[in-house]
C-alpha positions as CSV (number, residue, x, y, z in Angstrom):
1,X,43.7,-42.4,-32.2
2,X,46.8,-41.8,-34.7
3,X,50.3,-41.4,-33.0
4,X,52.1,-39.7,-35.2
5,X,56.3,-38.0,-35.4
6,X,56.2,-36.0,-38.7
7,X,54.4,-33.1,-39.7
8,X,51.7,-34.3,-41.6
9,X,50.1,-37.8,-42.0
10,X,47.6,-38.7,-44.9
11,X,45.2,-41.6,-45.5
12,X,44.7,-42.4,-41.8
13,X,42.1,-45.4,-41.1
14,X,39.2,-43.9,-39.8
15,X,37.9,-45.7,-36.3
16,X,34.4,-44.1,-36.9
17,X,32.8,-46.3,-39.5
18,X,30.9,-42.9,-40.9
19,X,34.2,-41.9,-42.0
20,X,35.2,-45.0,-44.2
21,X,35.1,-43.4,-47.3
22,X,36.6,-40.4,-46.2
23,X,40.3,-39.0,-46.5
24,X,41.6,-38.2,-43.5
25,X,44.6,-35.7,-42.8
26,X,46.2,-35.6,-39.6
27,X,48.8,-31.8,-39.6
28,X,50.8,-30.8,-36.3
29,X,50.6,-27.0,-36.3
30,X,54.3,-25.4,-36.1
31,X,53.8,-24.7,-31.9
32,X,53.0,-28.2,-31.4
33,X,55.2,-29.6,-28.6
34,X,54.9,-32.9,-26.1
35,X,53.8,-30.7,-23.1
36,X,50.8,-28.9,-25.3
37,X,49.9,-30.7,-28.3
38,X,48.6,-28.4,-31.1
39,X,47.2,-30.3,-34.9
40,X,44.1,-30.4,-37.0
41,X,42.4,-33.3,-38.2
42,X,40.6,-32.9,-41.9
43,X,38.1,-35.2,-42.4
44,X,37.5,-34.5,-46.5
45,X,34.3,-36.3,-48.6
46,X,35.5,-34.4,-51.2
47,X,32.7,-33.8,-54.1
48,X,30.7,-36.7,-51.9
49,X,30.7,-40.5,-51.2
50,X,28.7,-42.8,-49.2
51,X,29.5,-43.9,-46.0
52,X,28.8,-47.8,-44.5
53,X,25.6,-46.5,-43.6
54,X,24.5,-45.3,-46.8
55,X,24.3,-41.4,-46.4
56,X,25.5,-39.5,-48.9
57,X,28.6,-36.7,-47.3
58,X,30.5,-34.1,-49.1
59,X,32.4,-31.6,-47.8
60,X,35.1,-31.3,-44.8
61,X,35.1,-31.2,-41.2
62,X,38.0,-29.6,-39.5
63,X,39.3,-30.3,-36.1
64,X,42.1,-27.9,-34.3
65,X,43.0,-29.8,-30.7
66,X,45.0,-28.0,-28.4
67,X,46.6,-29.9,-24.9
68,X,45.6,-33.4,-24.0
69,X,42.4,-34.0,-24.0
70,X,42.5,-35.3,-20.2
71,X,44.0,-32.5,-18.8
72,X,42.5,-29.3,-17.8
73,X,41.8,-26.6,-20.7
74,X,42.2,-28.7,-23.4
75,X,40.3,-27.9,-26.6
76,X,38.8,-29.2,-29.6
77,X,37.2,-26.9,-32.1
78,X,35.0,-28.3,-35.0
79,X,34.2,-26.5,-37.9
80,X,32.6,-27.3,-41.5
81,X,33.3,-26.5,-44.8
82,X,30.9,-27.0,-47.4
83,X,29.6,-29.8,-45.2
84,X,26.4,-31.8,-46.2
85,X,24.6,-35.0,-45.4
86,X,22.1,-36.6,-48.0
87,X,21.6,-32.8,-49.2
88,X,21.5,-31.0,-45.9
89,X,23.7,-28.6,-45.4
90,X,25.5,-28.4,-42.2
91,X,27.8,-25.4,-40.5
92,X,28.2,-23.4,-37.2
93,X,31.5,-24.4,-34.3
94,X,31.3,-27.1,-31.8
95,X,33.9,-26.3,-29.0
96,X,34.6,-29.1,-26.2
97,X,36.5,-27.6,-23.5
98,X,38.4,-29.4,-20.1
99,X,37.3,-27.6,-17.6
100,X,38.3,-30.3,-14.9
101,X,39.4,-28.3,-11.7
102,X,42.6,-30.6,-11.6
103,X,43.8,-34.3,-12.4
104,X,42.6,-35.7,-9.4
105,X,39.0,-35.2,-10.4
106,X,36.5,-36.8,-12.6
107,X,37.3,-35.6,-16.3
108,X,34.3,-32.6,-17.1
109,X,34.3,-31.3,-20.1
110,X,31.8,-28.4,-21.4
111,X,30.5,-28.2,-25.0
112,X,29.1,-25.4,-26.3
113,X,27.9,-25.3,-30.0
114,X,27.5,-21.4,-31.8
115,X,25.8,-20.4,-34.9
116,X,24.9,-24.1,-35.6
117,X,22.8,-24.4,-38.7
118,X,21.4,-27.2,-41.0
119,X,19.7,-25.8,-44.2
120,X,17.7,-28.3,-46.5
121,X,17.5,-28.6,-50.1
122,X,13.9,-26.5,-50.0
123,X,15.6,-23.4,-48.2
124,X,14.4,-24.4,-44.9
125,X,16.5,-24.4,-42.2
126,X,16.7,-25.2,-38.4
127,X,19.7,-23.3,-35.7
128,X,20.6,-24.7,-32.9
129,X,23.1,-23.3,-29.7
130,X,23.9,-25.3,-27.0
131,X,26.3,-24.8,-23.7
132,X,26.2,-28.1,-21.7
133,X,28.5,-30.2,-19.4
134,X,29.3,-33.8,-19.6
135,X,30.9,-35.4,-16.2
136,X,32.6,-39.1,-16.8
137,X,32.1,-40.6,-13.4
138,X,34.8,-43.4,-13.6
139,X,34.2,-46.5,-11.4
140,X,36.8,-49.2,-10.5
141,X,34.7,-51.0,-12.7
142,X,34.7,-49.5,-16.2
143,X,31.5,-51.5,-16.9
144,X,29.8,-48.7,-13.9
145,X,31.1,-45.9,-15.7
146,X,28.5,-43.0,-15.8
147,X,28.4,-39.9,-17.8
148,X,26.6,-36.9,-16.0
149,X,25.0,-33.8,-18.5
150,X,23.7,-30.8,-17.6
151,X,22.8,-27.5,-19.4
152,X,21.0,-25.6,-22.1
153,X,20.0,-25.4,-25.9
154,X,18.0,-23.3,-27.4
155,X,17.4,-22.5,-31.5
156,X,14.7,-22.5,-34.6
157,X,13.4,-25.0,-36.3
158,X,12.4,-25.7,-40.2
159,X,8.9,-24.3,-39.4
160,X,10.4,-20.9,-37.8
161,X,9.3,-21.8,-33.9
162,X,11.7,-21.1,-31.2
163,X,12.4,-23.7,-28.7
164,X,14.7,-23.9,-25.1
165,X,15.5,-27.0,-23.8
166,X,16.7,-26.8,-19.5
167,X,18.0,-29.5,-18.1
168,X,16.6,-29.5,-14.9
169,X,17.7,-32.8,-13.1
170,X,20.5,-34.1,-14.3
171,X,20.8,-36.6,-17.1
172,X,22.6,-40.1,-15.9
173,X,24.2,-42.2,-19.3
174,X,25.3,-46.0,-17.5
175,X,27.7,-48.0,-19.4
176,X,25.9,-50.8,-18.1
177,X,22.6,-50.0,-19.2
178,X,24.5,-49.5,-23.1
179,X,26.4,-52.9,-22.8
180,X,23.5,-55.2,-20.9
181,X,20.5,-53.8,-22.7
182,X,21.4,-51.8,-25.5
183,X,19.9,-48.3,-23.9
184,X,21.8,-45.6,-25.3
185,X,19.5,-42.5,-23.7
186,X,19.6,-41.3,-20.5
187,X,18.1,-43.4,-17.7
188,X,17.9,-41.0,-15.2
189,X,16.9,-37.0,-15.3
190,X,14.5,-34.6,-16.2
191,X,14.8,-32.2,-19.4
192,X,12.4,-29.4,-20.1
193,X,11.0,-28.1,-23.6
194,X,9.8,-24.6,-24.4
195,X,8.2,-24.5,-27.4
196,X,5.7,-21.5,-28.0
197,X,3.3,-21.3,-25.2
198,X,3.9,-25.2,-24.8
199,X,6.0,-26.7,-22.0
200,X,6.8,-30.5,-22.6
201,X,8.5,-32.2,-19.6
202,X,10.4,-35.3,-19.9
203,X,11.5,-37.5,-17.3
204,X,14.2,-40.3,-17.4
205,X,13.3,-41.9,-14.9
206,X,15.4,-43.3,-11.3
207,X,18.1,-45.0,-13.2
208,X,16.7,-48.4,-14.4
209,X,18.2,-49.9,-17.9
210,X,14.8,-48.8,-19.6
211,X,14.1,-46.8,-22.6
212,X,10.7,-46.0,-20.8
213,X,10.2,-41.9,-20.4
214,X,7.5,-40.0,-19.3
215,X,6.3,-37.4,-21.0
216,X,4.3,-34.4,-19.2
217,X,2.1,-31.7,-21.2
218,X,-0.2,-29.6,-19.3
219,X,-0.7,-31.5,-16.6
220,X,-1.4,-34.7,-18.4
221,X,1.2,-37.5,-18.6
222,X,2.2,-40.9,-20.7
223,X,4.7,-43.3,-20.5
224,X,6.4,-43.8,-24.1
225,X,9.1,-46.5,-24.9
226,X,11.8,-45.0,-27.0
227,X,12.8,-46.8,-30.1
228,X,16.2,-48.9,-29.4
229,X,17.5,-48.3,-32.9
230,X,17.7,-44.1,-32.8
């Protein structure tokens, strides 16, 4: 959120509250211009400190952004470098690219994630790839806002079992259902898991401000609220 004229810019106040004890760089790269905006942000932890919420980070993440964010093929590449969390080491590149057919349309960006990886202390470890779309429906009314996600993941985890996660309705995030009731998940949608020879089907439901999903394995389904505090 920095707006910045010189080259470099150190000890920016972090927004993100995960950050506060972080030192935050903020470097223009040498083809940066008005038109096409080209910098890294480097978010360092350095040999580790604890953030407001009492994990333990150490490390850096680096951000390149190229173009504005709004406007079609903008980028923003994450990376990590010697990145942990409370002992857990973190790596691979998250990409979020505008892939909006032109300004007059609703922003839609699509995320993909390679070679993520988080290895614990023990040696275990769990990967993770993801190529996904996110839609932000905009409303006269910001409070109607709605974020539409669609897409795929698929990876290992600590125990060594494949998964594949298809989105097969689309997920529907409200604004309104986050502000009024404090329901952060999606409330409308349907995502399926492939785990094994299992195949777990979950359902958001029709778009109420619920945290209520139901859950389908082999035929047999339950209704489980989610917690309100994850």
């Amino acid at each position: 959120g920095a707006r910045e004229s010189s080259y470099g810019r150190q000890g920016i106040k972090p927004v993100d509250m995960r950050f506060n004890c972080a030192t935050i760089t903020f470097l223009f790269a040498d083809n940066n211009s008005t038109t096409t905006p080209h910098g890294f942000i480097t978010i360092d932890f350095g040999d580790g400190c604890t953030d407001a919420k009492g994990n333990v980070r150490k490390g850096k993440i680096i951000v390149e952004f190229t173009g504005k964010r709004f406007l079609p093929d903008s980028r923003i590449i994450t990376t990590f470098q010697d990145y942990f969390i409370n002992g857990v080491k973190i790596e691979g590149v998250r990409t979020v690219t505008n892939v909006t057919g032109s300004v007059e349309e609703n922003p839609k960006f699509l995320i993909e994630v390679d070679n993520g990886k988080a290895t614990w202390e023990d040696g275990t470890f769990a990967t993770r790839e993801v190529n996904r779309t996110r839609e932000w429906i905009r409303a006269n009314n910001p409070l109607e806002d709605q974020w539409i996600v669609d897409g795929t993941a698929a990876g290992t985890n600590r125990n060594g079992k494949t998964y594949q996660v298809e989105i097969t309705k689309a997920l529907v995030y409200k604004r309104e259902c986050a502000i009024s009731a404090k329901v952060f998940i999606a409330v409308e949608g349907t995502k399926v898991l492939s785990i094994d020879n299992k195949v777990i089907t979950i359902d958001y439901g029709m778009g109420e401000c619920d945290r209520v999903v139901t859950i389908t394995i082999n035929g047999q389904s339950k209704d489980v609220t989610v917690r309100g505090d994850i």
